[in-house]
N, C-alpha and C positions, 0 to 999 in steps of 0.2 A: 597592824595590817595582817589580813590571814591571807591565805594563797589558795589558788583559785582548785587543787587538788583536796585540800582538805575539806574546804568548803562541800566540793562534793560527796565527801568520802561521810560530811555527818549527814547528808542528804540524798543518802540512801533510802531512806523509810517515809518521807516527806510523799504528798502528794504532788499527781502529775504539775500543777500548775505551778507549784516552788521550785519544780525541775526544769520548766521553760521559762520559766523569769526569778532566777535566784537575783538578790541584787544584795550588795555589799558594797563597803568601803573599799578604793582600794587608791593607792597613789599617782595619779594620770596627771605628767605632766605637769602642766601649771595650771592644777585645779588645785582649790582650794576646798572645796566640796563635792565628791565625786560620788555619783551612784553609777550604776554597770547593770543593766540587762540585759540577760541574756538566756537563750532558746534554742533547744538544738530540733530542726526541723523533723517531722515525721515521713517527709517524700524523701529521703537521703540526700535532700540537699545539705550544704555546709550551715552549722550553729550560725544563727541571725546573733548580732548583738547592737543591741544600743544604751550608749551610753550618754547620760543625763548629768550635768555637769556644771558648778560656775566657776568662769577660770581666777586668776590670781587680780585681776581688774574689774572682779565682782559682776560679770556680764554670762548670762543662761544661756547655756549651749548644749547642743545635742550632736551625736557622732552615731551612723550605723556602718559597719562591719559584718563579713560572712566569711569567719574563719581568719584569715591574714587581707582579706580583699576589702580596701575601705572603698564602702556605698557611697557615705556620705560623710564628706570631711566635718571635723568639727563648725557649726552654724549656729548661728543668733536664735532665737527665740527671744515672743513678746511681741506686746501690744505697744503702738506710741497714744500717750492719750493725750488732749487737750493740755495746755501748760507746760508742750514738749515732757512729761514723766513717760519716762521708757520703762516698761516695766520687765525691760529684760537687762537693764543694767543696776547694779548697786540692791542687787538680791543674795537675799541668802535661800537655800532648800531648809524648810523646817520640819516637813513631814514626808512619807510618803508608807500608798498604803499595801498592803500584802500582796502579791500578783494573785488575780483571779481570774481561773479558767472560766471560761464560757462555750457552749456549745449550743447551735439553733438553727434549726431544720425550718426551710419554709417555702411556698408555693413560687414560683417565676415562670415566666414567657421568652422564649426566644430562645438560645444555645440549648437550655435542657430545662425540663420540666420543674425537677426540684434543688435547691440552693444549701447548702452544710456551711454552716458559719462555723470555724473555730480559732479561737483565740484569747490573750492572754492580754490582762488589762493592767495597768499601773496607775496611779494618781499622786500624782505631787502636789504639796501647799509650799508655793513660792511667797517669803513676805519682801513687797518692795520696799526697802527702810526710810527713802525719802518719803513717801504717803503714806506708811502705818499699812498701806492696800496686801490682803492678805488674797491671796487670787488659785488656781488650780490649772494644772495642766495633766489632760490624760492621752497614758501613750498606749495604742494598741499592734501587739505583735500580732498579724494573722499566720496561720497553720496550710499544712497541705499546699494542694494547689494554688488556692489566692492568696498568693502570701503574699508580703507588704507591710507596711509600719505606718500610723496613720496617726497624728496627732489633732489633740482644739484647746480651745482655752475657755475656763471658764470661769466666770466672778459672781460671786453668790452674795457677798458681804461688800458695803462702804466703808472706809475708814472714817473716824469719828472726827476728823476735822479735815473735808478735801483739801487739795493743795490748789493753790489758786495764783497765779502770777499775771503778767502783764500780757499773756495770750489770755488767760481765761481759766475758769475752772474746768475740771473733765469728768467733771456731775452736773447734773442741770435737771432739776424739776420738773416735771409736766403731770400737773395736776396732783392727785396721790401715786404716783408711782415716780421711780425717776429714769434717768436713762446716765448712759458711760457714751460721753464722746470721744470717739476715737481718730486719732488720725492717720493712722497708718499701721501696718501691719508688718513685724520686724525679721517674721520666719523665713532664713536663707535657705537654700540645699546646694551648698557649697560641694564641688565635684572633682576629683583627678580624670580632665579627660585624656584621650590619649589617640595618637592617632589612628586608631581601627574605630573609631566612636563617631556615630551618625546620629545627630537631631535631625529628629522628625517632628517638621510644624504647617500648619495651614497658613497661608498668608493670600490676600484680593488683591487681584492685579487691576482691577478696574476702578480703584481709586476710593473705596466703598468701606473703607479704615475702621469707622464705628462701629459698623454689622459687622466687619470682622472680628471685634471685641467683645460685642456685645450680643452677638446671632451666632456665635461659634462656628464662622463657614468661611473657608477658604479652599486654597489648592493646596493639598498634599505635597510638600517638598522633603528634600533632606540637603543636609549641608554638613559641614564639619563643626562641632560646639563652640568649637575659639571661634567661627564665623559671625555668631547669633548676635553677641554685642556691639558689630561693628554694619551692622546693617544700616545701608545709606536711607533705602527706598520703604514707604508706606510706615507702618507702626514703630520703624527702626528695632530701637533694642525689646520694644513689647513683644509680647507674645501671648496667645490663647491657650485653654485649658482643654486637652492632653500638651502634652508633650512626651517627645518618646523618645529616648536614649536606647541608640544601638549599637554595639559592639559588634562589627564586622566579623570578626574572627570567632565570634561562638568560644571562646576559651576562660572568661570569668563564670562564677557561681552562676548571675543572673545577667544574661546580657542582655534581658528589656529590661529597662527602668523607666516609670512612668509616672511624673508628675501630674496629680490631680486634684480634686476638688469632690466632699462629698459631703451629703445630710444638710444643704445650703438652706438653713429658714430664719426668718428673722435678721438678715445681715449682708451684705453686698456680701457678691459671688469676689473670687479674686484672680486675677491673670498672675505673669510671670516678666519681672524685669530681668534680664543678661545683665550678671556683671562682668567686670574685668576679669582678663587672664589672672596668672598667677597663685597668691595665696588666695582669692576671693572668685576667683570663676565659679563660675554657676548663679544659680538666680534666685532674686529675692521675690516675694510675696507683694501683688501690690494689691490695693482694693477698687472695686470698680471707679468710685468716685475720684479718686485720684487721676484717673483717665477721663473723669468728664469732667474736671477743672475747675466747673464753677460752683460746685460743691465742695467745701474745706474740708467736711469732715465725717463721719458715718455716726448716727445716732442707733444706740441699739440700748433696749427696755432694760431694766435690770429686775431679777438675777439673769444672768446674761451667758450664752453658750456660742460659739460660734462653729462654722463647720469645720469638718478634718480637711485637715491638709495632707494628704494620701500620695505615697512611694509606693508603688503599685513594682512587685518584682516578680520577672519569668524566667525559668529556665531557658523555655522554648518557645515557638510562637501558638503549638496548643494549650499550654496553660498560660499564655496572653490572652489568646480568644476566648476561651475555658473562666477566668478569672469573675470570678461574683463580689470580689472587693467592694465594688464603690454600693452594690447594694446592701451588702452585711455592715455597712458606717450606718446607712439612711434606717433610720427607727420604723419598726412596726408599726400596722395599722392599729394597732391597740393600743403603743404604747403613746403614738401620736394623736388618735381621735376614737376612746375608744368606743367599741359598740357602732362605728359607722360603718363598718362593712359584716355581712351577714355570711360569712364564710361556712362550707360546708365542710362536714365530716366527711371522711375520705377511708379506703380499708387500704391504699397503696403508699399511705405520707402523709406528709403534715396537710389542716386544713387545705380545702381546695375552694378556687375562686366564686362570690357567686354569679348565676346562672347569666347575668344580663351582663358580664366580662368574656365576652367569644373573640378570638384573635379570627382574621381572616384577610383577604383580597376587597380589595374598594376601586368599584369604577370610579375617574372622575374627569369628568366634562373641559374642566377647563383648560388642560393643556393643550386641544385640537382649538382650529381655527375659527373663534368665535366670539360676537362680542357679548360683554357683560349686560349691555341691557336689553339686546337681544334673544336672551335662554329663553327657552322656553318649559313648561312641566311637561310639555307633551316629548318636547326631544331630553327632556330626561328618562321619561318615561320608556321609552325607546331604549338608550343606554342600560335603563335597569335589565329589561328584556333581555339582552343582548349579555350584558352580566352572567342573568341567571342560567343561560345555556351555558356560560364557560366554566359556572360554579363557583360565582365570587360572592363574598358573604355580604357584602356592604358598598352601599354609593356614596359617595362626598358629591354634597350639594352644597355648589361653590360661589363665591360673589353672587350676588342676580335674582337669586330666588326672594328678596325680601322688596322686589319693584311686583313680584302674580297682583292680579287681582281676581277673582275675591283672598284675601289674608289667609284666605281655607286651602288657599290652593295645595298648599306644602303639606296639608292633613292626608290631600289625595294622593300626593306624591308616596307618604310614608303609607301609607295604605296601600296604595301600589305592588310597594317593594315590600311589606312582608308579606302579601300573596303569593310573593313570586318567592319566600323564605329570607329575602333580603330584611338589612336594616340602614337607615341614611344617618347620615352625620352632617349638620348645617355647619356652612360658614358663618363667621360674624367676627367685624373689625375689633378688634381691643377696646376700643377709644371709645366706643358706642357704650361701652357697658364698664369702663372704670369709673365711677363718681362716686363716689365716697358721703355721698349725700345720704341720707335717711338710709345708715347702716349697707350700703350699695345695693336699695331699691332697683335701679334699674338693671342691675347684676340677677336679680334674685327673680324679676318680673319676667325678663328674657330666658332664663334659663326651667320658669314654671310653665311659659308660653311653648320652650321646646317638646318639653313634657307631653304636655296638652296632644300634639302633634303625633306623637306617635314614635315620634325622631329615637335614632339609637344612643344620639352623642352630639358633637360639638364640636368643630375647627374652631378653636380660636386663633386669631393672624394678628402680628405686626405688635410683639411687646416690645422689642428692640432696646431692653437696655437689661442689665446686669445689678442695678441699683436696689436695695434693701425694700423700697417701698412697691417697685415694677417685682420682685422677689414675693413679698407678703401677698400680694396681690394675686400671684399665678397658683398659689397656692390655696389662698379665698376661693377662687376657680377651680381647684378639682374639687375642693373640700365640699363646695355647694355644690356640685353637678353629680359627686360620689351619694350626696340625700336626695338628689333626684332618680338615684340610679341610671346616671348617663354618662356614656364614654367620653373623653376628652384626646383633642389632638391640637397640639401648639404648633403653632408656626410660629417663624421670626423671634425665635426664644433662645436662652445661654443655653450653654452645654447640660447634658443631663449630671443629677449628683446623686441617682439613688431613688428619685422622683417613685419610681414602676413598683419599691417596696412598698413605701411610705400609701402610696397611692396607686394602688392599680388596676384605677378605671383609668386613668393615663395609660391608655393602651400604645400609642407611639408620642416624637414629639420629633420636628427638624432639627433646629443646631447640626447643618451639613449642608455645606457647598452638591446641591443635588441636580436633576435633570432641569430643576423650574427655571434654574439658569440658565439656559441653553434655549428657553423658548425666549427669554428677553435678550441674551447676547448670542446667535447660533456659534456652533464649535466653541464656548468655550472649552468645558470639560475637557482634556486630556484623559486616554486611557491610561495610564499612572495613577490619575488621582483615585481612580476606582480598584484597580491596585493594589491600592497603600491603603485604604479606610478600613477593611476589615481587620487591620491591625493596629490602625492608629485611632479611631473614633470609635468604631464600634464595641472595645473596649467597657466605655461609658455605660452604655446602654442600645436600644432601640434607635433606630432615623427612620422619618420620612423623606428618604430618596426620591422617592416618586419614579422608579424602575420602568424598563422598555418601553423605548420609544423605536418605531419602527418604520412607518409609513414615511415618513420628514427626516429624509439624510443627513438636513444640513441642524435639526433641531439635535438627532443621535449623537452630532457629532463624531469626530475619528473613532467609532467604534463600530463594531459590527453589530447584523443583528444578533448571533448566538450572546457574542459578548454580552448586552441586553436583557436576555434571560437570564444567561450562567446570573446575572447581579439577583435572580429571585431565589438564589440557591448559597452567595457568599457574605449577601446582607442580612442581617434581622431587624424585623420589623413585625413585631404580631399583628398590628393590621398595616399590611401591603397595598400602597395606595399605586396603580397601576396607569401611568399616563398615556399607555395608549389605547386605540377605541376599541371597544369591544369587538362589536360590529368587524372591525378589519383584522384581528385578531381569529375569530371564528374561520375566515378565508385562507388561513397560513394551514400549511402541513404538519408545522408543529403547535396546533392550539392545543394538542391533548396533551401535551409536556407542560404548558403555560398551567392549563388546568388542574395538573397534578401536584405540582407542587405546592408545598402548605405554607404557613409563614411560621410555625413555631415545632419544636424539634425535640426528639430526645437524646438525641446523642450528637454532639459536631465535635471532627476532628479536621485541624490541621495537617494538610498532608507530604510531603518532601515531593520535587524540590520547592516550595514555596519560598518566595521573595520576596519582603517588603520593595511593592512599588513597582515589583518586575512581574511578578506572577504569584496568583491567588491560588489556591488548590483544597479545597473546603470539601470534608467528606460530611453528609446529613443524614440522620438516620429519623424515620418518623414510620414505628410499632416496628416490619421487618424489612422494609421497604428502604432504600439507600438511595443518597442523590449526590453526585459529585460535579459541583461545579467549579468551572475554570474559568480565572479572568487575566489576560495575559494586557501587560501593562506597557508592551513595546508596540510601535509602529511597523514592524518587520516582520517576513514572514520566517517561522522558526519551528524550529522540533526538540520536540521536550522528548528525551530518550527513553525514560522508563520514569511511571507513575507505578507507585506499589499501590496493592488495592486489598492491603492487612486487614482491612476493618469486614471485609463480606467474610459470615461463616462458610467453614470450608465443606463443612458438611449439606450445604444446601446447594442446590441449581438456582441459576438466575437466570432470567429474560433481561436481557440486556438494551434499552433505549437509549440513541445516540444520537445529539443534536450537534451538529459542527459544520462550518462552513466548507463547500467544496470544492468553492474558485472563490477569487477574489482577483477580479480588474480595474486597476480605475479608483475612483472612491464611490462609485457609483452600482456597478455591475456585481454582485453578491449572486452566488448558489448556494443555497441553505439544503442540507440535504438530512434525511432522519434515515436510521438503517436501525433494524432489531435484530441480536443476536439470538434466537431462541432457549441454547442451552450453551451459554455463558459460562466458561470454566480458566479462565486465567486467573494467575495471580497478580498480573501488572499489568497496566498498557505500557505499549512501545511504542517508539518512533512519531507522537502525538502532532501534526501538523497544526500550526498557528499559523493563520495567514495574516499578512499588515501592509506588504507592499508599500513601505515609506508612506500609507495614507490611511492605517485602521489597527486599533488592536481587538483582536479576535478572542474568541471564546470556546466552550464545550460543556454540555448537558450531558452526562448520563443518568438515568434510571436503572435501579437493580432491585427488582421484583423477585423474590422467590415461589419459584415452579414447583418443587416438593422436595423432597428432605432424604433425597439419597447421598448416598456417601459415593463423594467426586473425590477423596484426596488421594 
C-alpha cells in the first residue's frame, strides 16, 4: 500500500488527466478490493473523490467525497437481472482503464450560447462470478463549473452458459439479436442528512399520481430528507427526477446536490425510492416499469448501455442555473445519428445550428376561451397578425385545425405566417401516429404531409409514460422530423435528459407543472412553485410553461401581472410559447417590454438575495442589452433591501426600463406602472417593493440598454 503523498510526488510529470483521476490501491475499511478516484477541481472548489469499491461481502459500491465532506456515503451499484442475479453482489473489479481527459466545446440554446464539456472518464470490468457475466461501468468526474459525478452501465458480452433458474433466464432471444432482462436497478445514493438539509421535490395534489411520474409535473415543495420516506399522501416514498438537496446554511463544499437522469435511449427512464433513516437513508434507483406494475421486467437490446445516473453538484445557485451537465452525458449529433444535422461553420465557436433551428415567441390559440371544434384559420390568422406586430417568431396551431376543410387549408395558414416572417407548429395527439406497422407509415406520412405544408415544426401531446418503448418512440420522433428539417415540441412527456444536444430541432419540450393547469383547475399554481423551478427543473433543460397569462385573474392565479412577465426573463425556453392573446397584449403599456425580450441568452446570472421558493432574482444578458427579472414566491407584500446590479459594465450609461406593480388591492385591483430612467447610474437597487397583500406574489422587469460608452465610475 503506497500513500497518497508519494503517489503524487511520482506524478509530477504525468499528464493533466492522471492528476484528476489518479487511482490506486489503497486499504478502505472493509474493502476487499478498493479503487480511489480522485480530482482536485480547477474552480477552487475542494478535490472531488470517488471511490469504487467491493466491500468484505463481495457487493460493488461507490462512495463520493470533497475533501473530508462525504457526498455520498458508500452505495450499492448493479443491475438485478432475470433469475434474481444481482450483478452488484458476489463481484470481483478485474480491470479498469487509465483516466481519460476529455474536453468538448458545442452549440446550446438557452442560459448561454456555447457549452465546455470537461471531464475525466474511468471504466471498470466488473466479473459477476455467479454468471461468468463480465459487464462495465463508466464513472465520469465533471470539471469547472458543471461539476458532478455521473455513472451507466454497460454489457457488451454474454456469458457462455446464461444462468437460468426457476424465475427464468436474463437472456432471451428475439430473432438474431438478443436482449438482457432486467429487473430492477440496484444504484443507491446513500446520504448524511442533517438538519440544515432541504429536499426539494414536485408532487400533484390533484390525485394525478401517473403524470406525476411519468410527465414530470408537480408543485414545487421542500421538506426535511428524513421526511421524504415517510410520506403518507400520493406517490408516498416515490419520487420524480430532479431532485434537489439543499443545505440551508451555505457551509458544505457543495450545498446543491442534484439527483438526476441523463442520455435516456433505449431503456426506461428511472425515478427515486426514499429509503430509511439511519445507515441507508437516501434513495434507491427505481425503473419506470416498476411503478407501472404490470410490467415485471424492462427488456433492453444487447450490447446494452443504459443512461447516467447523474450527482449534479453547486457551489451556488449560479452554477446550479449555469450547469450544462445533463447535456455533456447526452451524445452528439454525430455521434448519435451521424450526417443528420447539417451544421454550419461558425468564426465565434464551435459548429452553429442549421438555419431552419430559430429559437423565438409562439402565439397560441388555445389557452383563451374557445372550443376545439370551433377554430377557425381565419381567427388564427388574426392571432398571427396580432403576433407579427409584437414580433413573435412563431404560432402553435393547436387541437382543431385537422376538422378545416378543404385539407389545404393549413397550407394557407402556413403561408400566411411566413408572409408575415412567421413559422407554425401543428398539434397532433401521440396515439394517432404511434403504429409500429409498416416500419411507422403513419409516423413518416404525417410528418411528410407537415412538410408539404409549409409548417415550421410539430407539438406532439400526450406520451405519458416513462417506459423503454414510449422512450424509443419519442425519439423515432425527433430523429424523423430532424430529416424533414422540422422542429419538434413534446408535451405530456418525462423529464428532459440531454434531448436539446442529441437533438436540437427539439427546440422545447413540457415535463412542468405549467400555466395549462390553471385553465383546467383555476388558482392552482402557487407563486412558490414559480419560485422554486428556475432552480429546481430548469436545471434539466428547456419547459414549455406556456408564460403570461393576464386578461383571466382567476386562470393567472395568485400572481400578478408583472410576476407573468418577470417568468419570460427567469424561465428558458428557446421557443416561448405565450398564452396570452396577442391582440390584448398590444393594448397593455408594457407590450414593448413583452416584445423585447428574447428567449435565448448570452450570459445568465444568479443574483443575491435569491431564494429557492421565496425569491427568484435572474440577471440576462443578450449582445449588450441586460434584463433582470424578479419573481417573488411569497403572498405578502415585502421589500427586498438592496439588489446589486455587478453584472452592468461600469463604463457604460444605461436607459433604464421598469416594469413593476404600483398598488395592489384586493386580488383583483392591480396598477401596472412602466417608468424609464434615461441616464441610469446605480450600482444596486434599494428598497424594491413587492406587493402580495395575503392574495398575490408580485414581480419586476428591468431593461438595461446602453446609451453610450462614457465613463460614469
Amino acid at each position: 500500500i503506497r500513500s497518497w503523498s508519494s503517489e503524487l510526488d511520482e506524478m509530477k510529470d504525468c499528464s493533466l488527466a492522471q492528476l484528476f483521476w489518479s487511482c490506486f490501491v489503497i486499504a478502505y475499511a472493509v474493502a476487499v478490493n478498493s479503487t480511489i478516484v480522485t480530482s482536485a477541481a480547477s474552480d477552487g472548489a475542494l478535490p472531488l473523490q470517488v471511490n469504487v469499491f467491493v466491500d468484505d461481502s463481495g457487493a460493488l459500491k461507490y462512495a463520493v467525497l470533497a475533501g473530508d465532506h462525504q457526498i455520498i456515503n458508500p452505495s450499492s451499484l448493479g443491475l438485478l437481472l432475470a433469475g434474481d442475479a444481482n450483478l452488484g453482489e458476489d463481484v470481483e473489479i478485474v480491470a479498469e482503464t487509465d483516466p481519460k481527459e476529455v474536453q468538448k466545446t458545442y452549440r446550446k440554446m438557452g442560459t448561454h450560447p456555447v457549452a465546455h464539456s470537461h471531464y475525466v472518464e474511468v471504466t471498470y470490468t466488473v466479473h459477476h462470478i455467479p454468471s461468468g457475466l463480465r459487464y462495465y461501468i463508466d464513472f465520469r468526474r465533471f470539471l469547472d463549473e458543471s461539476t458532478g459525478i455521473a455513472f451507466r452501465y454497460r454489457i457488451q458480452q454474454t456469458p457462455k452458459e446464461p444462468l437460468s433458474t426457476t424465475t427464468g433466464p436474463f437472456l432471451m432471444k428475439e430473432g438474431m439479436s438478443e436482449s438482457m432482462i432486467i429487473k430492477a436497478d440496484m444504484s443507491e445514493f446513500l446520504v448524511n442528512f442533517t438538519e440544515a438539509d432541504r429536499a426539494w421535490y414536485f408532487e400533484r395534489a390533484d390525485g394525478m399520481l401517473y403524470d406525476e411520474m411519468m410527465t414530470s409535473t408537480g408543485e414545487w415543495r421542500k421538506t426535511g430528507p428524513q421526511n421524504l420516506r415517510t410520506r403518507q399522501r400520493g406517490n408516498k416514498n416515490r419520487y420524480g427526477l430532479p431532485l434537489l438537496i439543499e443545505d440551508s446554511t451555505w457551509s458544505v463544499p457543495y450545498p446543491y446536490r442534484m439527483i438526476a437522469e441523463a442520455a435516456l435511449f433505449d431503456s426506461d427512464g428511472f425515478h427515486l425510492v426514499a429509503l430509511p433513516d439511519g445507515d441507508r437513508a437516501g434513495f434507491r434507483a427505481e425503473f419506470a416499469h416498476s411503478y407501472w406494475r404490470r410490467i415485471p421486467s424492462l427488456r433492453m437490446r444487447m450490447p446494452l448501455t443504459t443512461s447516467w445516473r447523474v450527482i449534479l453538484l453547486a457551489k451556488n445557485l449560479n452554477h446550479l442555473i449555469n450547469s450544462d451537465l445533463i447535456t455533456h452525458l447526452s451524445p452528439s449529433p454525430e455521434e448519435r445519428n451521424p450526417g443528420l444535422f447539417n451544421f454550419k461553420n461558425a468564426t465565434d465557436g464551435p459548429p452553429d445550428f442549421p438555419d431552419y433551428i430559430k429559437p423565438g415567441r409562439s402565439v397560441w390559440n388555445w389557452y383563451m376561451d374557445r372550443e376545439v371544434s370551433r377554430i377557425t384559420a381565419e381567427e388564427e390568422m388574426e392571432y398571427i397578425e396580432a403576433a407579427d406586430k409584437m414580433g413573435f417568431e412563431y404560432a402553435t396551431i393547436d387541437n382543431g385545425w385537422q376538422r378545416w376543410k378543404p385539407r389545404s387549408t393549413i397550407n394557407r395558414v402556413a403561408a400566411f405566417a411566413r408572409q408575415n416572417g412567421m413559422g407554425i407548429l401543428v398539434w397532433k395527439y401521440r396515439k394517432a401516429i404511434d403504429d409500429a406497422r409498416n416500419d411507422y407509415e403513419s409516423l413518416r406520412t404525417f410528418l411528410d404531409y407537415v412538410k408539404e405544408t409549409g409548417a415550421a415544426g410539430v407539438k406532439f401531446d400526450f406520451f405519458v409514460s416513462e417506459l423503454r418503448e414510449t422512450v424509443e418512440f419519442e425519439e423515432l420522433v425527433m430523429r424523423e422530423a430532424a430529416k424533414r428539417e422540422l422542429l419538434v415540441n413534446l408535451h405530456g412527456v418525462q423529464k428532459p435528459t440531454g434531448e436539446t444536444r442529441t437533438y436540437p430541432n427539439q427546440i422545447t419540450r413540457e415535463a412542468i407543472l405549467g400555466m395549462e393547469i390553471n385553465k383546467i383547475s383555476p388558482n392552482k399554481i402557487p407563486p412558490w412553485h414559480s419560485a422554486a423551478l428556475t432552480f429546481t427543473r430548469f436545471p434539466l433543460g428547456p419547459a414549455d410553461y406556456t408564460p403570461v397569462v393576464i386578461q383571466n385573474s382567476t386562470r393567472r392565479g395568485p400572481t400578478t401581472q408583472v410576476h407573468q412577465v418577470a417568468l419570460l426573463v427567469t424561465f428558458t425556453s428557446p421557443l416561448q410559447t405565450i398564452a396570452e392573446s396577442p391582440t390584448f397584449l398590444l393594448r397593455q403599456k408594457y407590450n414593448d417590454i413583452v416584445r423585447d425580450i428574447p428567449t435565448v441568452w448570452d450570459e445568465t446570472r444568479a443574483v443575491p438575495p435569491s431564494v429557492i421558493g421565496s425569491l427568484t432574482v435572474l440577471a440576462r444578458r443578450k449582445d449588450d442589452t441586460w434584463f433582470l427579472g424578479i419573481v417573488s414566491g411569497r403572498m405578502e407584500t415585502r421589500t427586498i433591501r438592496s439588489i446589486p446590479l455587478g453584472f452592468l459594465d461600469r463604463s457604460k450609461s444605461y436607459t433604464a426600463t421598469f416594469l413593476f406593480t404600483k398598488t395592489l388591492r384586493g386580488e383583483t385591483e392591480e396598477d401596472v406602472a412602466v417608468n424609464k430612467v434615461a441616464r441610469f447610474r446605480y450600482k444596486r437597487l434599494t428598497n424594491v417593493r413587492l406587493w402580495g397583500e395575503r392574495t398575490k406574489g408580485d414581480g419586476l422587469v428591468t431593461i438595461f440598454k446602453p446609451t453610450d460608452a462614457r465613463d460614469i465610475s
